[in-house]
Every structure is written in structure tokens, then in C-alpha cells.
N, C-alpha and C positions, 0 to 999 in steps of 0.2 A: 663260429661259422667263418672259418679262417679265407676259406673261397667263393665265400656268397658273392651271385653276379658273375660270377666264371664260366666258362664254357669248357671241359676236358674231352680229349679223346683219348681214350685207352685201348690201344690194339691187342687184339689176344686175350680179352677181358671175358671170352664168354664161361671159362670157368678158371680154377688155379688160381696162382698169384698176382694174374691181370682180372676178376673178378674181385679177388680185395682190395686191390688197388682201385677200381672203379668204384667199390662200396665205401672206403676210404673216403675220395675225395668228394662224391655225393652227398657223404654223412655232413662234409662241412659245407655244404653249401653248393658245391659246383654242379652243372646242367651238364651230364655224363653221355657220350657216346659209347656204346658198347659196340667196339669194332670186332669183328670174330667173321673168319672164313665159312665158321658154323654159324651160320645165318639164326636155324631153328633157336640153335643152344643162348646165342646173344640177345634173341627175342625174349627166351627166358629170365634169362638172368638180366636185361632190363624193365621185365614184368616185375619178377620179384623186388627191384630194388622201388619200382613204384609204387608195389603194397607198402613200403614203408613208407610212403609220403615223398619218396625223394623222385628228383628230375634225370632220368633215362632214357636212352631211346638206342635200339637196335640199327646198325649197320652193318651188311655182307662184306668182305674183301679180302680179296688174297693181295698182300699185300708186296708179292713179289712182280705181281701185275702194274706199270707204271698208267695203266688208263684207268684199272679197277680203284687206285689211291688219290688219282687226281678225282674221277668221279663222287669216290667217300667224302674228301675234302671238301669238294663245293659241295656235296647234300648237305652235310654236316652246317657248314657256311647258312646256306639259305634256309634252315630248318630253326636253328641254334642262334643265328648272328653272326659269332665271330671264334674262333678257336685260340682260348689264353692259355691252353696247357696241352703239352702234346706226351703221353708217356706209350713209347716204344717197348710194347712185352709181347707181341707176338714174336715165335720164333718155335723150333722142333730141334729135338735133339737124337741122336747118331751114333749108333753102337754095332760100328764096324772096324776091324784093324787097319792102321794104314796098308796094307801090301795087300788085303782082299776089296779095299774100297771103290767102288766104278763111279768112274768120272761123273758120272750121270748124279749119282750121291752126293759126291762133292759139290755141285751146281747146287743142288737142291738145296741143302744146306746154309749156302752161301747164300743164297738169293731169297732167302728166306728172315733170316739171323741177320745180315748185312744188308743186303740188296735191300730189303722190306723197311729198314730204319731208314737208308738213306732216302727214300723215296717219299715217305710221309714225311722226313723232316726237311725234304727241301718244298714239296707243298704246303706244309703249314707256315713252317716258316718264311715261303716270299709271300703271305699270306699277314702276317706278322709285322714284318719288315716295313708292308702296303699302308698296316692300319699306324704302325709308327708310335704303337702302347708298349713295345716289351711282348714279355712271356716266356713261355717257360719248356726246355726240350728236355726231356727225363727218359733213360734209356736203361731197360736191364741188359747188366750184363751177366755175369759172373765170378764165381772165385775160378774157374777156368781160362779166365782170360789170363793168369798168372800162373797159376797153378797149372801144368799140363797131366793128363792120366790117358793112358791107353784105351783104343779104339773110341778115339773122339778127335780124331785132328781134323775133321770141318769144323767139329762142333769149338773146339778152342781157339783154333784162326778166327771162326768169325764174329767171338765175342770178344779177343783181341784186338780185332779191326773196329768192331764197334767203339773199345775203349780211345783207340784211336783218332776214328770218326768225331766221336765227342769231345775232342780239344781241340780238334778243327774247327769246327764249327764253333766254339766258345768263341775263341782268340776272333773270326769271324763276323759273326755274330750280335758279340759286346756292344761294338759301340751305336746297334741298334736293341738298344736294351733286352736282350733274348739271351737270357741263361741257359747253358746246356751243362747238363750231368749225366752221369750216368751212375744206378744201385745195384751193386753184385749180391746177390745172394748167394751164400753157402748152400751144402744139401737142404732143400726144404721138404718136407714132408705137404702134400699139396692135397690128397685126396681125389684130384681130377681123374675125371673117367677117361680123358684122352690123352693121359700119359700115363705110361708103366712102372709103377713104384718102385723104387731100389731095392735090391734083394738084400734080406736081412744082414747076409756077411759084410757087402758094401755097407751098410747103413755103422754095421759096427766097428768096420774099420775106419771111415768118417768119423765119427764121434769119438772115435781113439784121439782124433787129430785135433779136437775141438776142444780150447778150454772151458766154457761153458757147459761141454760134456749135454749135448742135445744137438738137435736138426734145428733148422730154424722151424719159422710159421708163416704163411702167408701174413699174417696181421703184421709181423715184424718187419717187412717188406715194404708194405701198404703204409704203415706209421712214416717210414724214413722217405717216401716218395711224394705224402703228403704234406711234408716239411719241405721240402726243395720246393715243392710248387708253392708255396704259401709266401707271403710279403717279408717272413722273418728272414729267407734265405736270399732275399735280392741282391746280395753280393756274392754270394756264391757260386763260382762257374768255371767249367772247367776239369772239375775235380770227380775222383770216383769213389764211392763209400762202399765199403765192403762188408753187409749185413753178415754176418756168418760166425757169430761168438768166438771171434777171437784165430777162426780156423787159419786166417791170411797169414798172420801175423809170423808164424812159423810152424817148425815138426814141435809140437807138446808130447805128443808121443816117445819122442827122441831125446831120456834124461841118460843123466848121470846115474 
């Protein structure tokens, strides 16, 4: 029980890769906020995690709202205590070309993926800062952030920015004990109902690129995000892990 006595909030947690992440760090112990825009759906999915015995509780918010994140934070605060681990997964992704993209997209995008991180990590964090324990700011990104692919340029700026964001705030941060990271996932195969699965060509041209030769898993995700949060990783900060088999690393596709 790596995080017993914790308190997490996991934004975008009410299905996908911020529900494993939320069941994740429950499993070990931590008092889980399920933050989700889908109010209904985080209700669920913190029902379910308390059939297992573990500590959940639902929270509404759009997190691109700077009153709707201060308000989740202090509920959270006076329901919970105190918030030692902040992981950033809400966020939408964007399958427009640049040259047909309307501004309006663009914002949304941004304000969502970007705007939405910056806003719960400077709430939790002077939050943080206040109680003068440390803690923990965990953000997904992407292998997008490096990697660029057509009709996704919000979607790649603003998990570039985010990669960005997060060594800001490390450098920051540090020397009031608050780690920030950020975990890129490769293509993940996710099952969520409110995102649209990659079409098989995509999926198998991805996995061209992929030495492990697979998608990821939500679990694969959840593992490496409950390890930053956990006391083993307290010197860790700053830095970005790129879950994705091997995909960063280079063209595997592209021998001799």
C-alpha cells in the first residue's frame, strides 16, 4: 500500500486511461477523487471502485473553467483533507487538418489539454506549497508531443506545451518539495465510450512503428503514474516517461 493516507485527484478519470489511473492508485491505498466533466459517468466509476472496498468519491468539472477547478479543489480540500497527488488526464483529442481548422477548435483544444492542466496544478499546488508536505503533479501527455501526425496540430501543441509546462513548474516547484512529471502514452487501445477508437489502418500502421509490436493498455499507463506518485520516485522531477513500447525511441519501421 505504497499510498495509504493519500489523497489523489485524477481529472478525466471517469472512464479510459484516467479510470485506471484512479483504480491504480486506490488499489494502493490513496482516498481517490474522480474528477470527470461526466458528472453521471465519475459517479459510476467511483461506485464501482467502492464495491471493491477502496476510497472514491465523484466530482463534476470542466476543467477549462478557472471557478469550476478552484471550486473541485476546495470540495475536494474539505471532503478528503488535503490533496498529496494531483494527476492531469483529462483532455480531448482533434481530427481536423491544419488549413480546415476554426479558430474556435483551436481554443477548445487548447483550453482543455493546456488551459485545464495549468489551472488545477496551480490550485492544488499553492495548496501544496500552504501545507509545506511536498507532493506530487503527474500529467499525461503524449508521444504527440514529439512526434507530430497530420490533422492534430491543437492536439500536438498542447501536449507539447504541457511537456513544457512540466519543467516549469518542476524547476519551480522543487524546492517546495512538489515533483512534477509528466507520462506520454503511445496509441492506447482504451475501450472508453467517449472516445472514438483508431481505425484499424491507423492502428496497424502504429504498431509498424512499435518495437514491442502492440498498443499500449490503460494498466501500462496507471502502473508508471503510480510509481511517480509513490515515495520511491521523490527524487524524480521534471522529467517525461514515454509509456509506448519502445514507439519514441525511433522509425523501427525504417530498416536496412
Amino acid at each position: 500500500m505504497e499510498l495509504d493516507g493519500k489523497v489523489a485527484v485524477v481529472t478525466g478519470s471517469a472512464a479510459g486511461i484516467g479510470k485506471a489511473i484512479a483504480t491504480a492508485l486506490a488499489r494502493e491505498g490513496a482516498s481517490v477523487a474522480v474528477a470527470d466533466i461526466l458528472g453521471d459517468m465519475a459517479r459510476e466509476t467511483a461506485g464501482e471502485l467502492a464495491s471493491e472496498g477502496l476510497s472514491a468519491t465523484a466530482f463534476a468539472v470542466d476543467v477549462s473553467d478557472p471557478e469550476q477547478v478552484e471550486a473541485m479543489v476546495r470540495d475536494v480540500t474539505e471532503k478528503l483533507g488535503q490533496v498529496d497527488i494531483l494527476v492531469n488526464d483529462a483532455g480531448i483529442g482533434q481530427s481536423q487538418s491544419f488549413l480546415d481548422m476554426a479558430a474556435e477548435e483551436w481554443d477548445r483544444v487548447i483550453a482543455v489539454n493546456l488551459k485545464g492542466s495549468f489551472l488545477c496544478s496551480q490550485a492544488v499546488a499553492r495548496r501544496m506549497v500552504g501545507r509545506g508536505q511536498g507532493g506530487r503533479v503527474i500529467s499525461i501527455v503524449s508521444t504527440a508531443a514529439e512526434n507530430a501526425r497530420t490533422d492534430a496540430a491543437a492536439y500536438c501543441a498542447s501536449k507539447a506545451g504541457l511537456v513544457q509546462l512540466t519543467k516549469v513548474m518542476a524547476l519551480e516547484l522543487g524546492v517546495h518539495g512538489v515533483t512534477v512529471n509528466a507520462v506520454g502514452p503511445g496509441l492506447t487501445i482504451t475501450g472508453s465510450p467517449v472516445r472514438k477508437p483508431p481505425t484499424d489502418a491507423y492502428r496497424t500502421a502504429f504498431v509498424a512503428d512499435v518495437p514491442f509490436g502492440r498498443t499500449g493498455l490503460p494498466s501500462d499507463i496507471a502502473q508508471t503514474v503510480a510509481f511517480l506518485a509513490s515515495a520511491k520516485a521523490e527524487f524524480i522531477t521534471g522529467q517525461v516517461i514515454y509509456v509506448d513500447g519502445g514507439y519514441s525511441a525511433g522509425k523501427y519501421s525504417v530498416r536496412e
